[in-house]
N, CA, C and O atoms as a Tinker XYZ file with bonds, in Angstrom:
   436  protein
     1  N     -8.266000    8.642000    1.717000    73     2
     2  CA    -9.145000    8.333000    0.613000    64     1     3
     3  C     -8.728000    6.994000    0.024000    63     2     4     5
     4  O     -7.974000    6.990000   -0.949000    81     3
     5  N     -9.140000    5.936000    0.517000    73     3     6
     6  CA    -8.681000    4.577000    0.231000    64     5     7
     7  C     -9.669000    4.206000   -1.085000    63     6     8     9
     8  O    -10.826000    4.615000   -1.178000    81     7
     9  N     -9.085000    3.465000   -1.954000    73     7    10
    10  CA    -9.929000    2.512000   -3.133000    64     9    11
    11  C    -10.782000    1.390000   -2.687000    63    10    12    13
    12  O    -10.762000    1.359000   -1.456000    81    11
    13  N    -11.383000    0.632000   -3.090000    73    11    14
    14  CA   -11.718000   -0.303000   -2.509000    64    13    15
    15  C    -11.002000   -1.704000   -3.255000    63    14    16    17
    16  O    -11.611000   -2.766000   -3.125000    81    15
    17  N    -10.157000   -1.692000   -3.764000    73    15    18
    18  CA    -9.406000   -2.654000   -4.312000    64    17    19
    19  C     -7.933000   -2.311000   -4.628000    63    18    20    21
    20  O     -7.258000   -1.343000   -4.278000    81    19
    21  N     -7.619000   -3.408000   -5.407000    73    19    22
    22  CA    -5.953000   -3.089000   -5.288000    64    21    23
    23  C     -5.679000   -1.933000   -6.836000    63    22    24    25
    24  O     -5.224000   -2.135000   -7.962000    81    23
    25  N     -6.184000   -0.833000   -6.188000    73    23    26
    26  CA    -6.095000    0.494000   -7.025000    64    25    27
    27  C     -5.157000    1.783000   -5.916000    63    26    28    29
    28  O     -4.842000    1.618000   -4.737000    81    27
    29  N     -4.901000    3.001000   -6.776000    73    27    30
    30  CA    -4.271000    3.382000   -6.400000    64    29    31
    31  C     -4.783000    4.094000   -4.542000    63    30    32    33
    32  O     -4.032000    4.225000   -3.575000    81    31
    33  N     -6.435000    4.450000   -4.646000    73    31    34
    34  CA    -6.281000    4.762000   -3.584000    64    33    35
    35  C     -6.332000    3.941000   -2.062000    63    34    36    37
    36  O     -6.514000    4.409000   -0.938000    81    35
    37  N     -6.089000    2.494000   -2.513000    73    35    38
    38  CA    -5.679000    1.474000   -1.343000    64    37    39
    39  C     -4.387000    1.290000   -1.353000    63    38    40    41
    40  O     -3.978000    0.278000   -0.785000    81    39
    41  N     -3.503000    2.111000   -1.929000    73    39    42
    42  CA    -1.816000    1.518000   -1.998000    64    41    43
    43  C     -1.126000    2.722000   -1.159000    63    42    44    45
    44  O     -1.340000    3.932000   -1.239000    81    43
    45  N     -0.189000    1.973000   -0.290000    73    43    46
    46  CA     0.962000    2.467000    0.367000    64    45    47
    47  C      1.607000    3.909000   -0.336000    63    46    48    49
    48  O      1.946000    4.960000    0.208000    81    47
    49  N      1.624000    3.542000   -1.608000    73    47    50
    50  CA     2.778000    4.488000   -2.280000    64    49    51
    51  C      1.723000    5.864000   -3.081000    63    50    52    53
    52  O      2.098000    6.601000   -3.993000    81    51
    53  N      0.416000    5.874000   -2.420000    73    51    54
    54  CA    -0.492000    7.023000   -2.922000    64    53    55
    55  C     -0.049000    7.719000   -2.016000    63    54    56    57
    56  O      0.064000    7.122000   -0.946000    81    55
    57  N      0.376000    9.207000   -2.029000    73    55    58
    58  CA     0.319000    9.920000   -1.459000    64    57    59
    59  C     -0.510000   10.355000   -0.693000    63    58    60    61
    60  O     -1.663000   10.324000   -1.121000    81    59
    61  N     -0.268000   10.995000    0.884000    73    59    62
    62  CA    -1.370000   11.338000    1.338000    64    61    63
    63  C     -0.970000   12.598000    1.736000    63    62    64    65
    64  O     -1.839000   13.180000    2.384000    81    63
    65  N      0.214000   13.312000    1.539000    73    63    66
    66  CA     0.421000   14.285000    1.563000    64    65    67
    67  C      0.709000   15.456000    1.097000    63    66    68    69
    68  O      0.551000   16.565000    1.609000    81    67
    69  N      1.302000   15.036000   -0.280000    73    67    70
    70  CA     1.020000   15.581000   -2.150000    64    69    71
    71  C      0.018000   15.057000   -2.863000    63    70    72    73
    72  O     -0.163000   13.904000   -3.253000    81    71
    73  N     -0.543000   15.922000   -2.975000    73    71    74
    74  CA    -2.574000   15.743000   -3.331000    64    73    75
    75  C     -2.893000   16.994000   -4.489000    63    74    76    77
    76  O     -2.037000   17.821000   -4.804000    81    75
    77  N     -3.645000   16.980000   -4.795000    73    75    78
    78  CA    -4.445000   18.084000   -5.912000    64    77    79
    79  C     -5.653000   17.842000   -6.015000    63    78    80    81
    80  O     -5.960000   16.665000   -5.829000    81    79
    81  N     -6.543000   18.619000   -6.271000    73    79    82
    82  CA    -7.864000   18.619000   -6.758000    64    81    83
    83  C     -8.069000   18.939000   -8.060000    63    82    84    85
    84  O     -8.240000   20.159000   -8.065000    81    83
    85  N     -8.156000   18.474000   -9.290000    73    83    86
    86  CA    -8.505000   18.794000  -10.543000    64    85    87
    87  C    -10.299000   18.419000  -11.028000    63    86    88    89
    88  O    -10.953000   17.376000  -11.019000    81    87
    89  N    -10.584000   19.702000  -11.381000    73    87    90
    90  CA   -12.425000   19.327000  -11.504000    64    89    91
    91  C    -12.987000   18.751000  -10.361000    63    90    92    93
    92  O    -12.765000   19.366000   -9.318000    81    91
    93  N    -14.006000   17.195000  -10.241000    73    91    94
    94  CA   -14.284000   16.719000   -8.716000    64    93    95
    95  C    -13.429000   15.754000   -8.450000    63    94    96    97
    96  O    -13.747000   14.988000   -7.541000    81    95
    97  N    -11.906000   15.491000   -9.280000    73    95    98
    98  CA   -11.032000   14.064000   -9.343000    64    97    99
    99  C    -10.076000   14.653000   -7.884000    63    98   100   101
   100  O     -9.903000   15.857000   -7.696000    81    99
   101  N     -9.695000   13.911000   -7.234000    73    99   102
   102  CA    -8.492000   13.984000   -6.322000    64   101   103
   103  C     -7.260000   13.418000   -6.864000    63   102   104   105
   104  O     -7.329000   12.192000   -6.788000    81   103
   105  N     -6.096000   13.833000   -7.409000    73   103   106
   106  CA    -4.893000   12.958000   -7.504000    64   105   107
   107  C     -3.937000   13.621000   -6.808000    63   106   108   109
   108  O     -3.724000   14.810000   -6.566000    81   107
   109  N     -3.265000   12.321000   -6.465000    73   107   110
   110  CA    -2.291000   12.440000   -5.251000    64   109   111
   111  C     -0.812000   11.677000   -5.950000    63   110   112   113
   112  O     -0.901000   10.753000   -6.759000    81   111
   113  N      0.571000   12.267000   -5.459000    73   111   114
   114  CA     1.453000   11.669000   -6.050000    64   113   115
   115  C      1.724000   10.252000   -5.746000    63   114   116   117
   116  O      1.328000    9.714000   -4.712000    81   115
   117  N      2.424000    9.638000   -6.688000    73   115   118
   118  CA     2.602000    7.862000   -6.680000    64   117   119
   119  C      3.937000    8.258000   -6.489000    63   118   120   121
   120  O      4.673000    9.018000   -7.118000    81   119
   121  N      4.112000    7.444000   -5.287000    73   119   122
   122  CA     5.710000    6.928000   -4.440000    64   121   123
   123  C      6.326000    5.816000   -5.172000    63   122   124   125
   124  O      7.522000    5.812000   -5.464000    81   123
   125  N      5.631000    5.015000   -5.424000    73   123   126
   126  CA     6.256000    3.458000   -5.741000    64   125   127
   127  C      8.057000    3.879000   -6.331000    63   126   128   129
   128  O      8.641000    4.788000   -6.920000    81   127
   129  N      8.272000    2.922000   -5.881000    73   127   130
   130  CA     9.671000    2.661000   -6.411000    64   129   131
   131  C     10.079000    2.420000   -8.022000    63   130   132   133
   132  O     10.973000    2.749000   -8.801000    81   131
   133  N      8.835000    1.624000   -8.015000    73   131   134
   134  CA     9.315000    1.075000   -9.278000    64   133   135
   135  C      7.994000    1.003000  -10.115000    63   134   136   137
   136  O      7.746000    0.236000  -11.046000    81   135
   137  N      7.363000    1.780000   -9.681000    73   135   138
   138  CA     5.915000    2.009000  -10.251000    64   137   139
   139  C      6.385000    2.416000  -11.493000    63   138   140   141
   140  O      7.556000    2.758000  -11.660000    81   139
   141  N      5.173000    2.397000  -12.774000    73   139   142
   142  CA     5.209000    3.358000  -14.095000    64   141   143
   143  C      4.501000    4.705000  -13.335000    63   142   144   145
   144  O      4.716000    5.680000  -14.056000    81   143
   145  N      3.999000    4.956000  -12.546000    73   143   146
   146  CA     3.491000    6.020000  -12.332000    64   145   147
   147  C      4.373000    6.927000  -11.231000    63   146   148   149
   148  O      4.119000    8.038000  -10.766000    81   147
   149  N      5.361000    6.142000  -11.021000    73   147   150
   150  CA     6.360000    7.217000  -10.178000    64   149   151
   151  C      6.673000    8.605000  -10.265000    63   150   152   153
   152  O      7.208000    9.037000  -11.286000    81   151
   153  N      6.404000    9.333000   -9.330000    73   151   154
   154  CA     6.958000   10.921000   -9.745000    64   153   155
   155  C      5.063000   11.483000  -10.728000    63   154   156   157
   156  O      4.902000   12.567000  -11.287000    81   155
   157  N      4.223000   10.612000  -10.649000    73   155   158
   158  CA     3.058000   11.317000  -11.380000    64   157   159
   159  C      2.375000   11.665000  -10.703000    63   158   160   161
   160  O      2.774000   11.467000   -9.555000    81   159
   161  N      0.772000   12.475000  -10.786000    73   159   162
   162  CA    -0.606000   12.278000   -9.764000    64   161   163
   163  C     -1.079000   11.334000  -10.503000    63   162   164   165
   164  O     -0.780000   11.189000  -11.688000    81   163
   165  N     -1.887000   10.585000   -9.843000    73   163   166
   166  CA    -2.870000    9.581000  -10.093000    64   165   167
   167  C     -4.073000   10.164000   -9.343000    63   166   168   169
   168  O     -4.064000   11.104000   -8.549000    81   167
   169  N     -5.664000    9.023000   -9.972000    73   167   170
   170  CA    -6.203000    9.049000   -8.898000    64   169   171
   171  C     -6.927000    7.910000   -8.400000    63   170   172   173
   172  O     -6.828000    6.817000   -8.958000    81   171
   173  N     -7.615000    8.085000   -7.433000    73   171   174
   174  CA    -7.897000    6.475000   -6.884000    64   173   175
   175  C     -8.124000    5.317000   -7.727000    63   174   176   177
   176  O     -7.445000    4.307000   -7.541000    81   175
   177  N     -9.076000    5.360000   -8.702000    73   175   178
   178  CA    -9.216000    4.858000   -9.704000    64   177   179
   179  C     -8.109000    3.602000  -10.319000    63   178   180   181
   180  O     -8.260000    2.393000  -10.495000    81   179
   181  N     -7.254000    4.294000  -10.481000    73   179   182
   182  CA    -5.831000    3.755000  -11.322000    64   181   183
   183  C     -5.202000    2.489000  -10.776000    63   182   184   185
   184  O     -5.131000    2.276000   -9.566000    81   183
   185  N     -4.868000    1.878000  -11.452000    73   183   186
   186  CA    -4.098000    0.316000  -11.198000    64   185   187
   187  C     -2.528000    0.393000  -12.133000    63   186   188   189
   188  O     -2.496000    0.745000  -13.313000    81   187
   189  N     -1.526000    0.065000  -11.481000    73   187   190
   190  CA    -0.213000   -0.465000  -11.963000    64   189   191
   191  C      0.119000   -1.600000  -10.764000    63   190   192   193
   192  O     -0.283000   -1.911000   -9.643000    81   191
   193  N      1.235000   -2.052000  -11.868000    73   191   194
   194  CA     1.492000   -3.605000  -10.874000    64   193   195
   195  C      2.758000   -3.368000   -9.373000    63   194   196   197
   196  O      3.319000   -4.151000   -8.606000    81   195
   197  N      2.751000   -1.933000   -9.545000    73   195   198
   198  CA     3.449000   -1.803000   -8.366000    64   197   199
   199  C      2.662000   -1.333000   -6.985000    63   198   200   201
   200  O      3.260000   -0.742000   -6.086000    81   199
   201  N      1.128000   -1.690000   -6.911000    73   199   202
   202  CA     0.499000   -1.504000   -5.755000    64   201   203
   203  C      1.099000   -2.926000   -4.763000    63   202   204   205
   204  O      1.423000   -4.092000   -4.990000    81   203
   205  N      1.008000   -2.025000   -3.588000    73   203   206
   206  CA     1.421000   -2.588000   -2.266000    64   205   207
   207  C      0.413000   -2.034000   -1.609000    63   206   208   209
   208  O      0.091000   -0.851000   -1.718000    81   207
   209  N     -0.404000   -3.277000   -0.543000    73   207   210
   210  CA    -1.757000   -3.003000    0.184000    64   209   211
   211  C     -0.914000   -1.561000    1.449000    63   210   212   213
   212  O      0.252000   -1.415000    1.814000    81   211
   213  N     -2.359000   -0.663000    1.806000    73   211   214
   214  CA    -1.827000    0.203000    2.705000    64   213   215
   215  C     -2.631000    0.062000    4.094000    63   214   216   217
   216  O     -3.617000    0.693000    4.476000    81   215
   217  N     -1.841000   -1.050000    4.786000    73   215   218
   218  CA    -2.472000   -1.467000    5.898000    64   217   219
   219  C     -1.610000   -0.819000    7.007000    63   218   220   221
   220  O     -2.195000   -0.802000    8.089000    81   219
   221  N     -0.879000   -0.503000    7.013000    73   219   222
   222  CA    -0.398000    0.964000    8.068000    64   221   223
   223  C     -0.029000    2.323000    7.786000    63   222   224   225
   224  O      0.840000    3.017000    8.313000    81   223
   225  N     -0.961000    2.622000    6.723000    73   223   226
   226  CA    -0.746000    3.759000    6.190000    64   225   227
   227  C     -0.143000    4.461000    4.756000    63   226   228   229
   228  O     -0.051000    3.721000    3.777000    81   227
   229  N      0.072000    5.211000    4.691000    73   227   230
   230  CA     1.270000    5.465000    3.442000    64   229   231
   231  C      2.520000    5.901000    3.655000    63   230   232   233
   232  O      3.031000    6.313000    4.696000    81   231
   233  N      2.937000    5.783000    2.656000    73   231   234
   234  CA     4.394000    5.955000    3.297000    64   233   235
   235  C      5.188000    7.156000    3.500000    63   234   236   237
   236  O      6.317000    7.291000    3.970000    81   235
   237  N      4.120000    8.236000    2.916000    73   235   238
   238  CA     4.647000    9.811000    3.373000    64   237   239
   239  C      3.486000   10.164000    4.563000    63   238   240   241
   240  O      3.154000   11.311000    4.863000    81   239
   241  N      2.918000    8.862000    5.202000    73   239   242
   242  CA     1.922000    9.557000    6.230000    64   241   243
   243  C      1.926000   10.400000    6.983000    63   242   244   245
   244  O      2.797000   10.033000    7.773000    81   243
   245  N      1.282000   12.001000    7.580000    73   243   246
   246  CA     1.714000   12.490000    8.540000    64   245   247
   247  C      1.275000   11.821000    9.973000    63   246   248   249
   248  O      0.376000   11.002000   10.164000    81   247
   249  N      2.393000   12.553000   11.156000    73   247   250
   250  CA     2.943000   13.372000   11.076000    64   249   251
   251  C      4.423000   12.945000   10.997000    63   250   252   253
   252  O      5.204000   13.890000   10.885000    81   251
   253  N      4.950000   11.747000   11.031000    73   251   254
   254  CA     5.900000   11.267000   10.887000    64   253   255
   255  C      7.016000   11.348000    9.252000    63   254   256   257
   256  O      8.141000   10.849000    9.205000    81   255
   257  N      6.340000   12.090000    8.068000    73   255   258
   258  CA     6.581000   11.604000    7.184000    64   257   259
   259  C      7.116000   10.756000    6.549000    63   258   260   261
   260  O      7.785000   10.887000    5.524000    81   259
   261  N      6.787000    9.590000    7.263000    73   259   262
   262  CA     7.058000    8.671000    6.738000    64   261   263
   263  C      7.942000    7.543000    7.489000    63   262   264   265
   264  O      7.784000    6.339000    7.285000    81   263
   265  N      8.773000    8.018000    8.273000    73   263   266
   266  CA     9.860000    7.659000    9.174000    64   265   267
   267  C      9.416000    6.115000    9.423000    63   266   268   269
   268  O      9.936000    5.015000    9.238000    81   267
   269  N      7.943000    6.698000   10.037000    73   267   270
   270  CA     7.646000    5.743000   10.927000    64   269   271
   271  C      6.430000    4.232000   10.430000    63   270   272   273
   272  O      5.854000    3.249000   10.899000    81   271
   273  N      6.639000    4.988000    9.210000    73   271   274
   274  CA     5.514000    4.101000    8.382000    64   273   275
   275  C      6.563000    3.068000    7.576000    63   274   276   277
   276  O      6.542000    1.898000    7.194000    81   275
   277  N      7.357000    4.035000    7.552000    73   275   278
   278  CA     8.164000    2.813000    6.480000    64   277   279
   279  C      8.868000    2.025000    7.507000    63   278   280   281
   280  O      8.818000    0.849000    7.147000    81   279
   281  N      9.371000    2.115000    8.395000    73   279   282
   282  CA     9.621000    1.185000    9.362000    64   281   283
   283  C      8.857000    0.128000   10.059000    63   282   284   285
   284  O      9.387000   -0.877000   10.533000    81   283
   285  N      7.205000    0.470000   10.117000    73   283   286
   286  CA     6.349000   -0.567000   10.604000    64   285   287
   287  C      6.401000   -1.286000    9.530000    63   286   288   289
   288  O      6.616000   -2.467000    9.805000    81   287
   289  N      6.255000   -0.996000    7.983000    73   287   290
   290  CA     6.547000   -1.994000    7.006000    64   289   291
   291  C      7.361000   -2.985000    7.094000    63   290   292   293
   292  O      7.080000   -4.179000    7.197000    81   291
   293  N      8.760000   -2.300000    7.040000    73   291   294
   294  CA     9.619000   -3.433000    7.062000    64   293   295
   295  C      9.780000   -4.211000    8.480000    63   294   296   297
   296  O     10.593000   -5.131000    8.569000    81   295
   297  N      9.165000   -3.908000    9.331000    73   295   298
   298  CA     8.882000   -4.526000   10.947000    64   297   299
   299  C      7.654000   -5.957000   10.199000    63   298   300   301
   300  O      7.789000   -7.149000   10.476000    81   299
   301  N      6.670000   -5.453000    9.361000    73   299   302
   302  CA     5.614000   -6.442000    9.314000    64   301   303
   303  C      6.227000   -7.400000    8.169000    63   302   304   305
   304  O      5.999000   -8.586000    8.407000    81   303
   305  N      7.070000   -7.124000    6.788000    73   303   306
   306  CA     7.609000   -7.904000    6.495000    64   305   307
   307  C      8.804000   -9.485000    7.325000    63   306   308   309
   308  O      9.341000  -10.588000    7.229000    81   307
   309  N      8.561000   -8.541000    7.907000    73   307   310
   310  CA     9.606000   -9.659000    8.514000    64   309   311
   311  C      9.170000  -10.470000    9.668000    63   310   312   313
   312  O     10.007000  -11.176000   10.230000    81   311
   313  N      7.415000  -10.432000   10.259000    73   311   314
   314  CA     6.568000  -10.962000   10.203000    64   313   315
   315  C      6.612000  -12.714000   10.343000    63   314   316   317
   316  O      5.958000  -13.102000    9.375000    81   315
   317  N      7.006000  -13.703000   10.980000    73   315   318
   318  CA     6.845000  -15.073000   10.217000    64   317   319
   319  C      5.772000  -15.713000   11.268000    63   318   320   321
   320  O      5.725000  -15.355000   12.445000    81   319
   321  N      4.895000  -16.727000   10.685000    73   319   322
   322  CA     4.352000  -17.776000   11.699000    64   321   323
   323  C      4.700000  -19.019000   12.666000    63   322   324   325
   324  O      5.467000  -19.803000   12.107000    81   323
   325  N      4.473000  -19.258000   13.479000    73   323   326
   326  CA     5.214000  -20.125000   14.019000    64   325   327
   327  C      5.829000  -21.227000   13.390000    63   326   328   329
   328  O      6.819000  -21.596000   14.023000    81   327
   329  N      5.596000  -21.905000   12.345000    73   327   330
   330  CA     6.378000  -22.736000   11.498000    64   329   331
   331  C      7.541000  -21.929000   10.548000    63   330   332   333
   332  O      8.275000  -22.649000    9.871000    81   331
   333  N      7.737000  -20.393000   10.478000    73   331   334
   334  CA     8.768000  -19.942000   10.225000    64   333   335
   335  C      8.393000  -19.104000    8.511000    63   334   336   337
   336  O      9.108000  -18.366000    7.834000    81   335
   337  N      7.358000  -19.485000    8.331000    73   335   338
   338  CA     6.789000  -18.966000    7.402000    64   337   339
   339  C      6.189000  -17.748000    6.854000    63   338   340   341
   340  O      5.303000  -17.406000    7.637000    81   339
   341  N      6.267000  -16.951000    5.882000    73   339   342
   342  CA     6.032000  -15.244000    6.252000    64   341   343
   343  C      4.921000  -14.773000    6.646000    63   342   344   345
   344  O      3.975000  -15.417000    6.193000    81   343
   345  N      4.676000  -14.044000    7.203000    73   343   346
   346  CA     2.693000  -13.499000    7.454000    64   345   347
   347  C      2.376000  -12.637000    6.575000    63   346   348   349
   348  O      1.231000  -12.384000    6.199000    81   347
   349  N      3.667000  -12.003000    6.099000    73   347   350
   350  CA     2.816000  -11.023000    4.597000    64   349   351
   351  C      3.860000  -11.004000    3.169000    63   350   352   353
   352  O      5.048000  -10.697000    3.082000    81   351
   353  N      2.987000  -11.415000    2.232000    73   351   354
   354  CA     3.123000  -10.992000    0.894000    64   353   355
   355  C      4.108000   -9.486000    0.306000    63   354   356   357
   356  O      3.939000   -8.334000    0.705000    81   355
   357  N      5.019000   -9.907000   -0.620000    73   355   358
   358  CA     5.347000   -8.049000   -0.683000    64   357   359
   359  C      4.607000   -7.317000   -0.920000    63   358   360   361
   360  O      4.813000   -6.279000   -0.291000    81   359
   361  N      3.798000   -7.278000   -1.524000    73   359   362
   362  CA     2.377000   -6.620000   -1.759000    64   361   363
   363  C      1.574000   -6.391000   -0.743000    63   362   364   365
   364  O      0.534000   -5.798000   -1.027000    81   363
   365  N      1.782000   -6.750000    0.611000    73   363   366
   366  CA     0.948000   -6.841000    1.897000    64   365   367
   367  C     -0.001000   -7.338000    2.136000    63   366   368   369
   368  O     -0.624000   -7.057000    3.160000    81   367
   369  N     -0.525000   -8.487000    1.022000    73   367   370
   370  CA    -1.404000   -9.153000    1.604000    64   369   371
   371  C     -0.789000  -10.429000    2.650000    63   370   372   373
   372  O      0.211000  -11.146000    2.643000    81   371
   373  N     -1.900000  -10.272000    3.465000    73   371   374
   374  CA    -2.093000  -11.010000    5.063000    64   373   375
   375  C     -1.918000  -12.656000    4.342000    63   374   376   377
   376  O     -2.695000  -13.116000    3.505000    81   375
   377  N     -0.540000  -13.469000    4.981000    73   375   378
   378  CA    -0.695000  -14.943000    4.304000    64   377   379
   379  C     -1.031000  -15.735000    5.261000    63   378   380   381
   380  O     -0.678000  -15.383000    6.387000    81   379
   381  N     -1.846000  -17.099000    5.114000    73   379   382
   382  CA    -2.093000  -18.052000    6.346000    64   381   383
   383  C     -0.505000  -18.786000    6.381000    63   382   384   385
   384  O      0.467000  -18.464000    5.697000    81   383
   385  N     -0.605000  -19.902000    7.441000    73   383   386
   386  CA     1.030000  -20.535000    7.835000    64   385   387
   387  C      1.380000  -21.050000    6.596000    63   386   388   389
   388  O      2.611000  -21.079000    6.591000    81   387
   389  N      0.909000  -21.514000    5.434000    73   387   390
   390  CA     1.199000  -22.450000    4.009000    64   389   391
   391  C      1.457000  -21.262000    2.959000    63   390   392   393
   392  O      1.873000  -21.650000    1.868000    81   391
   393  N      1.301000  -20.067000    3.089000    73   391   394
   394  CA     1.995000  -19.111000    2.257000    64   393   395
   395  C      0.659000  -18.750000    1.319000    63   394   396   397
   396  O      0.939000  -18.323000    0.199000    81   395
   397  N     -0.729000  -18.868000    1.638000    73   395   398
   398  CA    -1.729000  -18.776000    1.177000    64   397   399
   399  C     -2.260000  -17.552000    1.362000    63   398   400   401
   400  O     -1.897000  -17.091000    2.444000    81   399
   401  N     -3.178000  -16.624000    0.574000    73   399   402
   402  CA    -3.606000  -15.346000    1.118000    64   401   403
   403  C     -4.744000  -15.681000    2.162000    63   402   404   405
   404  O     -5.818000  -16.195000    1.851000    81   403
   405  N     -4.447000  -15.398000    3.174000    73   403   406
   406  CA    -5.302000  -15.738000    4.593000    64   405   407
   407  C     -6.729000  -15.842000    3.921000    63   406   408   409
   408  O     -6.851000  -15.771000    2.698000    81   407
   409  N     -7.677000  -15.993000    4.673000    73   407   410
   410  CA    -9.331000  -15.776000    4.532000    64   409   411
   411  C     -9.291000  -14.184000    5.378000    63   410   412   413
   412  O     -9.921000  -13.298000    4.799000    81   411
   413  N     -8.771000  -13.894000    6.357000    73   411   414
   414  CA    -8.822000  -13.193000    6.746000    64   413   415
   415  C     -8.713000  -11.684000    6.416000    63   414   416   417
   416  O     -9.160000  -10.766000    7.103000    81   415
   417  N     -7.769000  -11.547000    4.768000    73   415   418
   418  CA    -7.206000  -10.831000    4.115000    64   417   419
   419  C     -8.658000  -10.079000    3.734000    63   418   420   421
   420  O     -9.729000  -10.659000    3.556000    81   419
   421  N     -8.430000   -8.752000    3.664000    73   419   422
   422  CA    -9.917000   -7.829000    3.138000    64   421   423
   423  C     -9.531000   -6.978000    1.936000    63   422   424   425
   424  O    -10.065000   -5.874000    1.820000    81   423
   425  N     -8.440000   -7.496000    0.819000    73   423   426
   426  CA    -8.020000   -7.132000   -0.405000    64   425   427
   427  C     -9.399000   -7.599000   -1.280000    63   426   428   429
   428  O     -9.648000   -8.804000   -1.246000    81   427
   429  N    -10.269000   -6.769000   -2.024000    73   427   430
   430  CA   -10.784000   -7.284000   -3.027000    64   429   431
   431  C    -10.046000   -7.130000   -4.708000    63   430   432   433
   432  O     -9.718000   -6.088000   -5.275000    81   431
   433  N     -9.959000   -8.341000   -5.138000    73   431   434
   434  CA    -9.518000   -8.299000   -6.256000    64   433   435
   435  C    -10.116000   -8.388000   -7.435000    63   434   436
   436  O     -9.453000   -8.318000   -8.470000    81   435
């Protein structure tokens, strides 16, 4: 259940495996580290400044819980372009070689 912006249900640290249904709302627990919403449900809706884009998933994804998600992360952080430059943002947005958010990037902000 992705957001369509940099809200909670496009972020890494939404749960996709601790979830609830309250009335027709879905909230799912917030991972972030250092989120204000750590340890809460949220639901898609919601914005804090600790969203990180979820372009391989989340980070309790099944069936791996997680193992394997948080490892492609830190595999794509470390990411550089041929001039040595990073390809992603901590936040995960996609950067061109000058440290720019690509055109290519499909974050709406």
């Amino acid at each position: 259940m992705r957001g369509p912006g940099r809200d909670c249900g496009g972020c890494r640290y939404w749960s996709e495996m601790v979830a609830m249904v309250e009335g027709s709302e879905t909230k799912a627990l917030c991972l972030a580290p250092s989120g204000v919403a750590n340890g809460t449900y949220t639901v898609a809706g919601d914005h804090c400044g600790a969203f990180a884009k979820n372009t391989l998933g989340a980070v309790d994804d099944p069936p791996d819980y997680g193992e394997a998600v948080r490892a492609a992360y830190a595999a794509q952080a470390e990411e550089k372009h041929p001039n040595g430059a990073p390809k992603w943002a901590p936040d995960g947005t996609l950067l061109d070689d000058k440290g720019n958010r690509s055109i290519f990037d499909d974050v709406d902000e």
